[in-house]
C-alpha positions as CSV (number, residue, x, y, z in Angstrom):
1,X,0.7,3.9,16.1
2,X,-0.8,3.1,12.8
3,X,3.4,4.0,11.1
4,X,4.5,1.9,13.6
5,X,2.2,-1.1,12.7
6,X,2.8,-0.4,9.1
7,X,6.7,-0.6,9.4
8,X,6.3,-3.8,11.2
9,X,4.3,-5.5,8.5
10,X,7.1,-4.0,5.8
11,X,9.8,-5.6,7.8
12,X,8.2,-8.9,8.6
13,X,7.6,-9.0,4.8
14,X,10.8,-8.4,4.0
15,X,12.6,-10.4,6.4
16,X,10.5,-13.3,5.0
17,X,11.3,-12.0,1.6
18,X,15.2,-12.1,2.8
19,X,14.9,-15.9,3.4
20,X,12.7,-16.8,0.6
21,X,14.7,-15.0,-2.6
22,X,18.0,-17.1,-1.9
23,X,16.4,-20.3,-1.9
24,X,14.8,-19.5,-5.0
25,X,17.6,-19.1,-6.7
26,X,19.8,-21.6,-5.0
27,X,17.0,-24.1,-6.2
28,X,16.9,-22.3,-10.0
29,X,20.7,-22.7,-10.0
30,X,21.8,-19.2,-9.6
31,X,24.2,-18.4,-7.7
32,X,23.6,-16.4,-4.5
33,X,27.2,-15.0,-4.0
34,X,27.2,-13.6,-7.3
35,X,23.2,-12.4,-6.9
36,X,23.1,-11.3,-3.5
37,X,19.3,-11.9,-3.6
38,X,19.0,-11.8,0.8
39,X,20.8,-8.0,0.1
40,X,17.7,-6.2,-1.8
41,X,14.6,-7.1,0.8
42,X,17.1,-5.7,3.7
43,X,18.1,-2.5,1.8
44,X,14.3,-2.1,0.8
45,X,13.5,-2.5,4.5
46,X,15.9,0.2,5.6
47,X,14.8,2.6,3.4
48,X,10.9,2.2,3.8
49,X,11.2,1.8,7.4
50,X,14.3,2.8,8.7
51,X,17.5,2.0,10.6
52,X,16.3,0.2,13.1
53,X,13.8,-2.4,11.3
54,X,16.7,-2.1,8.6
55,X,19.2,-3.5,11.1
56,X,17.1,-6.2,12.6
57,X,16.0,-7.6,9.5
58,X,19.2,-7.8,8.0
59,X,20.9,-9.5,11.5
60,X,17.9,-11.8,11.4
61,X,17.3,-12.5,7.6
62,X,21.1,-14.8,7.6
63,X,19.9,-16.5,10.7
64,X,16.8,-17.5,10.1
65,X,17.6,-18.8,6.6
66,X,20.2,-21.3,8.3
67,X,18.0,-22.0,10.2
68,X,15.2,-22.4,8.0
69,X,16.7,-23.9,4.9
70,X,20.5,-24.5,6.1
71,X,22.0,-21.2,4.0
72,X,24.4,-19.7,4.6
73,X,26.3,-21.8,6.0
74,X,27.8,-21.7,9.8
75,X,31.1,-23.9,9.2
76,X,33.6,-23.9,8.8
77,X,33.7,-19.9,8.2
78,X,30.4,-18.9,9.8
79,X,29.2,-17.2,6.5
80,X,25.6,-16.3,8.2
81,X,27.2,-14.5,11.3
82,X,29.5,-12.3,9.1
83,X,26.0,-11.6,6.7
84,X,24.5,-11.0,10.2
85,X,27.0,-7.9,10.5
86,X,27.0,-6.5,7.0
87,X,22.8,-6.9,6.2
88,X,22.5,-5.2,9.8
89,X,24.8,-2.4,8.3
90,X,23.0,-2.5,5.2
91,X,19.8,-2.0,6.9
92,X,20.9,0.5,9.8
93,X,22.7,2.5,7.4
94,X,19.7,2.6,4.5
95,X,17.7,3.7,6.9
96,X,19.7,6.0,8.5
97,X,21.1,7.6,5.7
98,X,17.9,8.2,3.5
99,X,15.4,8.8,6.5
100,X,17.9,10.8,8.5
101,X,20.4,12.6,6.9
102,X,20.1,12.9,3.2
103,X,17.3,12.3,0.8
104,X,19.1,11.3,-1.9
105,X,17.9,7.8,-3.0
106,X,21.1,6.9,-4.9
107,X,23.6,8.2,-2.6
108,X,21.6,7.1,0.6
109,X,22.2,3.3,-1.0
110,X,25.3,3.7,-2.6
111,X,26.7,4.8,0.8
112,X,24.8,2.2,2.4
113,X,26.5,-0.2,0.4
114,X,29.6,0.3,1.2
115,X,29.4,0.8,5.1
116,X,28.1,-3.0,5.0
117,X,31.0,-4.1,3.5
118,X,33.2,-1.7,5.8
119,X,31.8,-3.8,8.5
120,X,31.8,-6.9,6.9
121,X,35.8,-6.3,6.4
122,X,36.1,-5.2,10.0
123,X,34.0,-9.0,11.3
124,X,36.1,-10.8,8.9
125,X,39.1,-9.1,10.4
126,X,37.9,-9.6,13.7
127,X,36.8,-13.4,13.1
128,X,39.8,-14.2,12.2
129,X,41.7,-12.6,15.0
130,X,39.7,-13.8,17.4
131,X,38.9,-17.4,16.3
132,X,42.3,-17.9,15.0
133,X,40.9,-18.2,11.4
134,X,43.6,-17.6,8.3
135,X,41.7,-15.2,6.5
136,X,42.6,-12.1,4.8
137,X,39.9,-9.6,5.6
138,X,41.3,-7.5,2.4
139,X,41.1,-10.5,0.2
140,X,37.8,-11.6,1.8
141,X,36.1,-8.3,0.4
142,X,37.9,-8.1,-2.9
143,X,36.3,-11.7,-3.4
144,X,33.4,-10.6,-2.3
145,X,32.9,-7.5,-4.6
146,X,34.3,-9.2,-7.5
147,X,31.8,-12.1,-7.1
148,X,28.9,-10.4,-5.7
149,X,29.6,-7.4,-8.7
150,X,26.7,-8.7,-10.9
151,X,24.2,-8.7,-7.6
152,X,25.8,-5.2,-6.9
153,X,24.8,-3.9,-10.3
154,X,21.1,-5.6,-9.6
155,X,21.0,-3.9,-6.2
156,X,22.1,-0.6,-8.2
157,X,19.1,-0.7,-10.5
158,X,16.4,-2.6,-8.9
159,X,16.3,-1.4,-5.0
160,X,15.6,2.3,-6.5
161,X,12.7,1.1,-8.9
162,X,11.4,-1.6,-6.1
163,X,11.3,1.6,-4.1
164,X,9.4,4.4,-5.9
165,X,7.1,1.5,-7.1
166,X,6.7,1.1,-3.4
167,X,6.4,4.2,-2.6
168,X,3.8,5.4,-4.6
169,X,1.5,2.0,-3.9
170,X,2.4,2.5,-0.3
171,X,-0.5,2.1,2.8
């Protein structure tokens, strides 16, 4: 009772961390495509509390920052339901990854990482098959990465320091 009350206040802190880091640096003029800043709370959430907090934070965190503060944007390419898919990847597969099958910090993230934009390729691809959208799923991602590669490096370096400082403070 008292893990499952303690995941719960991890998660609401960083779903509310999810929303709050890109409109800090939306308002400080860095750029959230190339920062990722909504990516590191939802990885941090998987890990610490695992896939299924992970993946409910990370479907939530997009939504409740349009709602909240009007990013991502919904139109004309719904940006905050494709985030919805790959944060809840990000999340589900932190979680599941370093909780459930391998300990391995690093690998648990780095793999974690790329299943979220596996299935962010896959709701781009549907998207646009579906809605009748012109959009490249292939180019979609290599735009992605290739923007996003500076927030990629940050995620690289800070979710496993963020963690073990975490960790080792944690209730």
């Amino acid at each position: 009772m008292k893990r499952n009350i303690r995941n719960l206040v991890y998660s609401s802190i960083f779903l509310c961390l999810s929303v709050l880091a890109p409109l800090i640096f939306h308002m400080s003029g860095l750029a959230g495509a190339v920062f990722l800043p909504m990516h590191i709370p939802v990885l941090l959430c998987g890990l610490m509390t695992g896939q299924l907090n992970g993946m409910i934070v990370g479907m939530l965190a997009p939504m409740l920052g349009f709602l909240l503060t009007g990013m991502p944007p919904l139109s004309p390419i719904p940006i905050a339901l494709l985030m919805s898919c790959e944060l809840g990847a990000y999340g589900f597969f932190a979680g599941f990854l370093h909780l459930g099958l391998m300990k391995n910090l690093f690998l648990s993230l780095f793999s974690a990482m790329l299943c979220g934009r596996a299935v962010l390729a896959y709701a781009v691809f549907l998207l646009s098959t579906l809605a009748g959208y012109n959009i490249s799923w292939t180019d979609y991602l290599k735009v992605g990465v290739v923007t996003g590669l500076p927030g990629i490096c940050c995620q690289i370096l800070l979710v496993p320091l963020i963690y073990r400082i975490l960790e080792k403070y944690r209730i």
